[in-house]
Residue, then its C-alpha position, 0 to 999 in steps of 0.5 A: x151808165x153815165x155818172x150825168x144820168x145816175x145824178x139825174x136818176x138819183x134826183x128824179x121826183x119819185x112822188x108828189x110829197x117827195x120834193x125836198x127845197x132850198x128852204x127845207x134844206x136851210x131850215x135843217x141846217x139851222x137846227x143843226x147849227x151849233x148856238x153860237x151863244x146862251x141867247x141864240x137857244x131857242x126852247x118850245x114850252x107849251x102852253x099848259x107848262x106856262x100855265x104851270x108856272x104860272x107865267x100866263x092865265x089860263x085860256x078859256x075853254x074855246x083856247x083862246x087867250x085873254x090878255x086885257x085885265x078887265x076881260x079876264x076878271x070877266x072871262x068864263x073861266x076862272x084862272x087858278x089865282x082868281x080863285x084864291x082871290x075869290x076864297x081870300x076877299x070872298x070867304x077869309x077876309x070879310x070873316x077876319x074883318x068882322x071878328x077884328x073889328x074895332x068900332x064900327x058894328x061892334x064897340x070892343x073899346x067901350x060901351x058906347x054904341x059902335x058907329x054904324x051898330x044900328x044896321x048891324x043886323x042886316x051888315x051881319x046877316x048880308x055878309x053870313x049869307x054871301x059867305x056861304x053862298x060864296x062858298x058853294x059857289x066856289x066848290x059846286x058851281x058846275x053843278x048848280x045850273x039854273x040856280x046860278x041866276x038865283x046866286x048871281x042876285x044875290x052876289x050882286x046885293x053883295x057887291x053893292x053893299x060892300x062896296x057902300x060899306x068900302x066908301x063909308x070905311x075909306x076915310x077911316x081905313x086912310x088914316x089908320x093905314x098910317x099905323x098898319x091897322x086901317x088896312x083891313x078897312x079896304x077889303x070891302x072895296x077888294x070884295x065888291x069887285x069880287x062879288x061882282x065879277x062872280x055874279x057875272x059868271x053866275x048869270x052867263x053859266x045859268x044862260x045855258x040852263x034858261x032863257x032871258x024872259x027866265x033868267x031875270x025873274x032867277x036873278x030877282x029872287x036872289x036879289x029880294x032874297x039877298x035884301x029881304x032875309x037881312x032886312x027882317x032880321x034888322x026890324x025884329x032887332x031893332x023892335x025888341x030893344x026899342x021895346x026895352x026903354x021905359x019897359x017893365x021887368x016882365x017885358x024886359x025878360x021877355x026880350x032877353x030870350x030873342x036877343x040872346x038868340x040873336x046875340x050876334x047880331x045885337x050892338x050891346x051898346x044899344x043896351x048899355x045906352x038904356x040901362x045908363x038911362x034907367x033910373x039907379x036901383x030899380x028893378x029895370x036896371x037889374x033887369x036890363x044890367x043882367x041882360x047885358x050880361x047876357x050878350x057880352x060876358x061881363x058887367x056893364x061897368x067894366x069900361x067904368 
């Protein structure tokens, strides 16, 4: 046969996926090619290894990618840094804040009543309450359904009393940022955002579960349940020791079981105030000398 014939035998199409072009064949040759430096390498890495390492956010489950900061703070799913920022400002941090703090809602330096002392006991019972909720959330929150609307509510009264709580705190957080110890002060202003971004997911996962003629009414309850519970706590506090001024010592005794109970929640300084007010040697003093005791640990002349 003709050496003509057999190369065009040789480049005969034997079927319609069987035609090879220029540009395969350069594509071919330039995988091949050597590189000619460390630059000119070219690796494939998936988007799960980038997630790995932490180079990208985790796309939300359609695969598409968030890129704007904002978008992704409100995105379906939670990337795997979001969520130690929620257990960190939702959970760690405000429990932290509370047990180091100074003067605001607890006097450790004198027995002055603290700053803001009077609302203690809603502060105190707000935040118990975001904790754990924050909590559940934070562990069973593909499992809630409905009740998502109920936390969204309440994780909105969070958001906003945190972040009055942050505003108030500013000024005194500023100046002791100076020396290191008003940092903590800003974490209210950290945690609004934080309460607040969960309380939209809450809301958009409880979306799959009601309809919006139901979804408002869930997320009502949460919010009078978030405002309601602490408040009550604050009015049976601040009635029993208004009740302690001018009163006998039967009825000071009578209050010492209430506010031993809700201790926590007392500002002992309220206390201090009116045992210092009471005349010297009386049984009224004795009474309410022996109730601070109760509450602190130790004698109301101990800052004397």
């Amino acid at each position: 046969m003709h050496p003509k014939a057999i190369e065009n035998e040789y480049r005969e199409q034997k079927s319609l996926f069987d035609v090879q072009t220029d540009e395969d064949t350069d594509s071919q040759l330039e995988e091949l090619r050597e590189p000619k430096s460390i630059f000119d390498i070219k690796t494939k890495m998936e988007g799960s290894d980038m997630i790995k390492l932490g180079l990208c956010d985790e796309p939300e489950k359609d695969g598409r990618e968030t890129t704007g900061f904002w978008e992704r703070q409100f995105q379906s799913v939670p990337t795997e840094r979001q969520k130690r920022w929620d257990w960190a400002f939702g959970v760690v941090l405000p429990v932290v804040c509370i047990y180091l703090d100074p003067f605001i809602f607890a006097n450790h330096v004198s027995n002055d009543a603290a700053i803001l002392g009077t609302y203690r006991p809603f502060a105190y019972t707000v935040t118990f309450i975001s904790i754990m909720l924050m909590m559940a959330w934070l562990l069973w929150r593909q499992r809630l359904g409905g009740y998502s609307a109920i936390f969204g509510g309440l994780f909105l009264v969070a958001s906003a009393i945190s972040l009055v709580l942050g505003i108030v705190f500013f000024p005194f957080s500023l100046l002791g940022s100076f020396a290191l110890i008003g940092l903590p002060g800003f974490t209210p202003l950290f945690t609004s955002v934080i309460f607040f971004r969960n309380a939209v997911r809450a809301f958009r996962a409880a979306e799959t579960s009601f309809k919006l003629s139901k979804l408002i009414p869930a997320a009502m309850v949460g919010v009078l349940w978030g405002l309601t519970v602490p408040y009550v706590f604050q009015v049976r506090v601040n009635n029993s020791l208004d009740a302690l001024a001018g009163a006998s010592p039967e009825t000071i005794r009578s209050e010492v079981s209430t506010l031993r109970t809700l201790s926590p929640l007392v500002d002992p300084g309220k206390v201090w105030d009116i045992y210092r007010d009471a005349p010297g040697s009386s049984p009224e003093r004795s009474e309410l000398k022996n109730l601070y005791y109760a509450l602190t640990g130790h004698s109301p002349s101990k800052y004397d």
